[in-house]
C-alpha positions as CSV (number, residue, x, y, z in Angstrom):
1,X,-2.2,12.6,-6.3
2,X,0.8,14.2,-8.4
3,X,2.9,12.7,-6.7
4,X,2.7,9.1,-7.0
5,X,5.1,7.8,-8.8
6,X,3.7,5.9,-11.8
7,X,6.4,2.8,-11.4
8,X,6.4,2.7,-7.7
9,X,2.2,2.5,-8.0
10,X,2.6,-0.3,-10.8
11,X,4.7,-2.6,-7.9
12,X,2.1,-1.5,-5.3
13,X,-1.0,-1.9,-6.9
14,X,-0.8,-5.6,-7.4
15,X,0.4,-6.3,-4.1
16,X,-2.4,-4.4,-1.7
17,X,-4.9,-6.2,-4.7
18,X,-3.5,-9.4,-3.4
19,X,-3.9,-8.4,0.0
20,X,-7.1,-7.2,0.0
21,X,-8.3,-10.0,-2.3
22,X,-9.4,-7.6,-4.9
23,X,-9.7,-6.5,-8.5
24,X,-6.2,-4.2,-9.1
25,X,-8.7,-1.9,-10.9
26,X,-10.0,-1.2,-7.5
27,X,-6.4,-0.1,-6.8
28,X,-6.1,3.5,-7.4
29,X,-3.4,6.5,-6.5
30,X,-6.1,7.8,-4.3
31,X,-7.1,5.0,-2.0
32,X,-6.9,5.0,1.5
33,X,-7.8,2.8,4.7
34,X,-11.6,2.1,4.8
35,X,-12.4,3.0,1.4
36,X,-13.1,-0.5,0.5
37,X,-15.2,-3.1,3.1
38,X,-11.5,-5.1,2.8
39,X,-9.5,-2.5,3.9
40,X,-10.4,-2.9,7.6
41,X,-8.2,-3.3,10.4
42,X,-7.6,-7.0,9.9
43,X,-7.0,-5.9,6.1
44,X,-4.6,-2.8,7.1
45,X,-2.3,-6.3,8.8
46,X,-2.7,-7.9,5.7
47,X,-1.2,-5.2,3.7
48,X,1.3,-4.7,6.0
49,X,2.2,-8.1,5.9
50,X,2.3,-8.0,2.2
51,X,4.5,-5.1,1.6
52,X,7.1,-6.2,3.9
53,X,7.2,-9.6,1.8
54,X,6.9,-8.9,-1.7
55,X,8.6,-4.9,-1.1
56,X,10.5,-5.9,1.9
57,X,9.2,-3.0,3.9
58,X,10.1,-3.1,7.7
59,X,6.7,-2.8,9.2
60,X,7.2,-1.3,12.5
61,X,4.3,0.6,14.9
62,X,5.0,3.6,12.8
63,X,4.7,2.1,9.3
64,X,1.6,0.5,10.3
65,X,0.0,4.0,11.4
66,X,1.1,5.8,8.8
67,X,0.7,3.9,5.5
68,X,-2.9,4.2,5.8
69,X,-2.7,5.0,1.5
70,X,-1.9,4.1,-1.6
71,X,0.0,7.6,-2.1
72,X,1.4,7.2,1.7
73,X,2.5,3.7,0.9
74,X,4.3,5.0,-2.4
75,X,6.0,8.1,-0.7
76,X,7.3,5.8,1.9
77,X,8.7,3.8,-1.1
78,X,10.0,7.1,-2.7
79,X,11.5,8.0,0.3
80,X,13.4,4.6,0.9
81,X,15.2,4.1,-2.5
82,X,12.4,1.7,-3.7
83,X,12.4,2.9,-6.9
């Protein structure tokens, strides 16, 4: 989990909470798909949804496969001048 960038978590962390209608303490750097009851299927859309709103991440078939974390989610972020 070294690297997650600690600003690109700060923006992300807040938004899968709201997504996932939880606590952002239950938001951590090494979160991933199915690790919480709300991060289902259904939830994954939500997420998606989410960051492509508030971060104004294209969600195509490939973002929704493989931003399946919290550190996948930031490296995507990283790697897209989301800094």
């Amino acid at each position: 989990m070294d690297s997650i960038d600690t600003t690109l978590f700060a923006k992300v962390r807040p938004v899968l909470a709201a997504a996932l209608k939880v606590d952002a303490a239950e938001i951590t750097p090494a979160l991933q798909f199915g690790d919480l009851p709300q991060w289902d299927s259904m939830g994954h859309m939500e997420v998606m949804v989410s960051l492509e709103t508030e971060l104004g991440i294209p969600i195509t078939p490939e973002t929704i496969t493989g931003l399946t974390s919290v550190e996948a989610i930031c490296q995507h972020l990283a790697g897209n001048g989301h800094a």
